[in-house]
C-alpha positions in Angstrom: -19.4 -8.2 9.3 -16.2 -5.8 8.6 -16.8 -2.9 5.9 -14.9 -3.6 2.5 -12.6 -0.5 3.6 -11.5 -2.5 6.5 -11.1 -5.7 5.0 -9.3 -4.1 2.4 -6.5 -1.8 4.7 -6.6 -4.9 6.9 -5.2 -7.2 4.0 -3.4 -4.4 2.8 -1.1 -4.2 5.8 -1.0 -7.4 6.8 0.6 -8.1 3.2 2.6 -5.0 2.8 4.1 -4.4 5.5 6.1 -7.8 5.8 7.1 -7.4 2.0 8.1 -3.8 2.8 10.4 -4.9 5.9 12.0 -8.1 4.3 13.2 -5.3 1.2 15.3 -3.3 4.1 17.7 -5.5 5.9 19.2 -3.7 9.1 16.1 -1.3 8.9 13.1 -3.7 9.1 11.4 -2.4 12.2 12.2 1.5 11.2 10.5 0.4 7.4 7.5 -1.5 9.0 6.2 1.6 11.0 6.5 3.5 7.8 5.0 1.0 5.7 2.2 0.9 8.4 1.4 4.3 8.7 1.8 5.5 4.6 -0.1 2.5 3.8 -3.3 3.4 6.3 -3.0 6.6 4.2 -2.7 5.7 0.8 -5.1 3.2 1.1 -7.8 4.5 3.1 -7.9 7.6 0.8 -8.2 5.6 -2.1 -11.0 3.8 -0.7 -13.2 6.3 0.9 -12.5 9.3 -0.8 -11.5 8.5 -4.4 -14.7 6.6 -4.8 -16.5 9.7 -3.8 -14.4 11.8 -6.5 -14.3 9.7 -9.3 -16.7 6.9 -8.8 -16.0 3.1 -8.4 -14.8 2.2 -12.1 -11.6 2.3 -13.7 -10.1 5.2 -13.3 -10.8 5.1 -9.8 -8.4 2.1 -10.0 -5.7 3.7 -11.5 -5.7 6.8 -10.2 -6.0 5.0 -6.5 -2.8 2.3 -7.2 -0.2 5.2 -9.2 -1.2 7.7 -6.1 -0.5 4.4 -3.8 2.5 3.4 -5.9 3.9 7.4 -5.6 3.4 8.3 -2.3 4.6 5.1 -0.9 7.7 4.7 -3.3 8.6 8.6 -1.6 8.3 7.3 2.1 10.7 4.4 1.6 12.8 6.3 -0.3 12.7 9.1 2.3 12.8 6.9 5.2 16.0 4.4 4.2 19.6 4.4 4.7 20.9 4.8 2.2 18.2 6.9 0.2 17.1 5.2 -3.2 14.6 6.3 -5.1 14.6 3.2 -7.7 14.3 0.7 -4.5 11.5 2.5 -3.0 9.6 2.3 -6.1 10.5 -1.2 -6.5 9.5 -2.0 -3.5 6.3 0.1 -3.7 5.9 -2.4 -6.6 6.3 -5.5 -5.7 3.9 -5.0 -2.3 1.2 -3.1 -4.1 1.0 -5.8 -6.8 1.2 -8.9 -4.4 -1.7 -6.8 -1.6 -3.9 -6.0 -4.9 -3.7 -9.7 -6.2 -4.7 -10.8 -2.7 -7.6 -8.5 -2.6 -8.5 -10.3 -5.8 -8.4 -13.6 -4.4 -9.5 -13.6 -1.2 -13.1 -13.3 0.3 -14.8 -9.7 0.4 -16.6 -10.7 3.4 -15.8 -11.9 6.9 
């Protein structure tokens, strides 16, 4: 059985990081590493270490997905050519929203 934290960067990255390239034309493979590595970040803080800070409910939740949405938007931003702060956070959107919906919907369990 794979812990929830796994399952969860797992389909994190697996949904993320295609979204994240397929925004950056030209730059795909240069956006994908960075998607890979500030996603493993953002996400397995907020799941083993937020919970341990503020608990399992929702403010957990929110905290977790804005400090997800921030610190994400800020890579891409960084990262592109040219540098846009407006795309990165649309971006950061988009991805979060459609890896959080899939969380919802699929299995906890494998």
């Amino acid at each position: 059985m794979i812990p929830p934290f796994v399952f969860a960067w797992i389909v994190t990255l697996a949904v993320e990081v295609p979204c994240v390239a397929l925004f950056y034309p030209g730059q795909r493979l240069r956006m994908a590493v960075v998607a890979t590595g500030v996603n493993t970040i953002s996400n397995l803080t907020m799941n083993l270490a937020l919970p341990r800070l503020l608990g399992t409910g929702t403010l957990f939740l929110l905290v977790g997905e804005a400090g997800a949405l921030l610190l994400e938007s800020a890579a891409y931003a960084a990262t592109a050519k040219p540098r846009q702060i407006g795309r990165g956070l649309v971006v950061s959107a988009v991805a979060n929203a459609l890896s959080f919906t899939s969380g919802l919907v699929l299995p906890t369990t494998l």
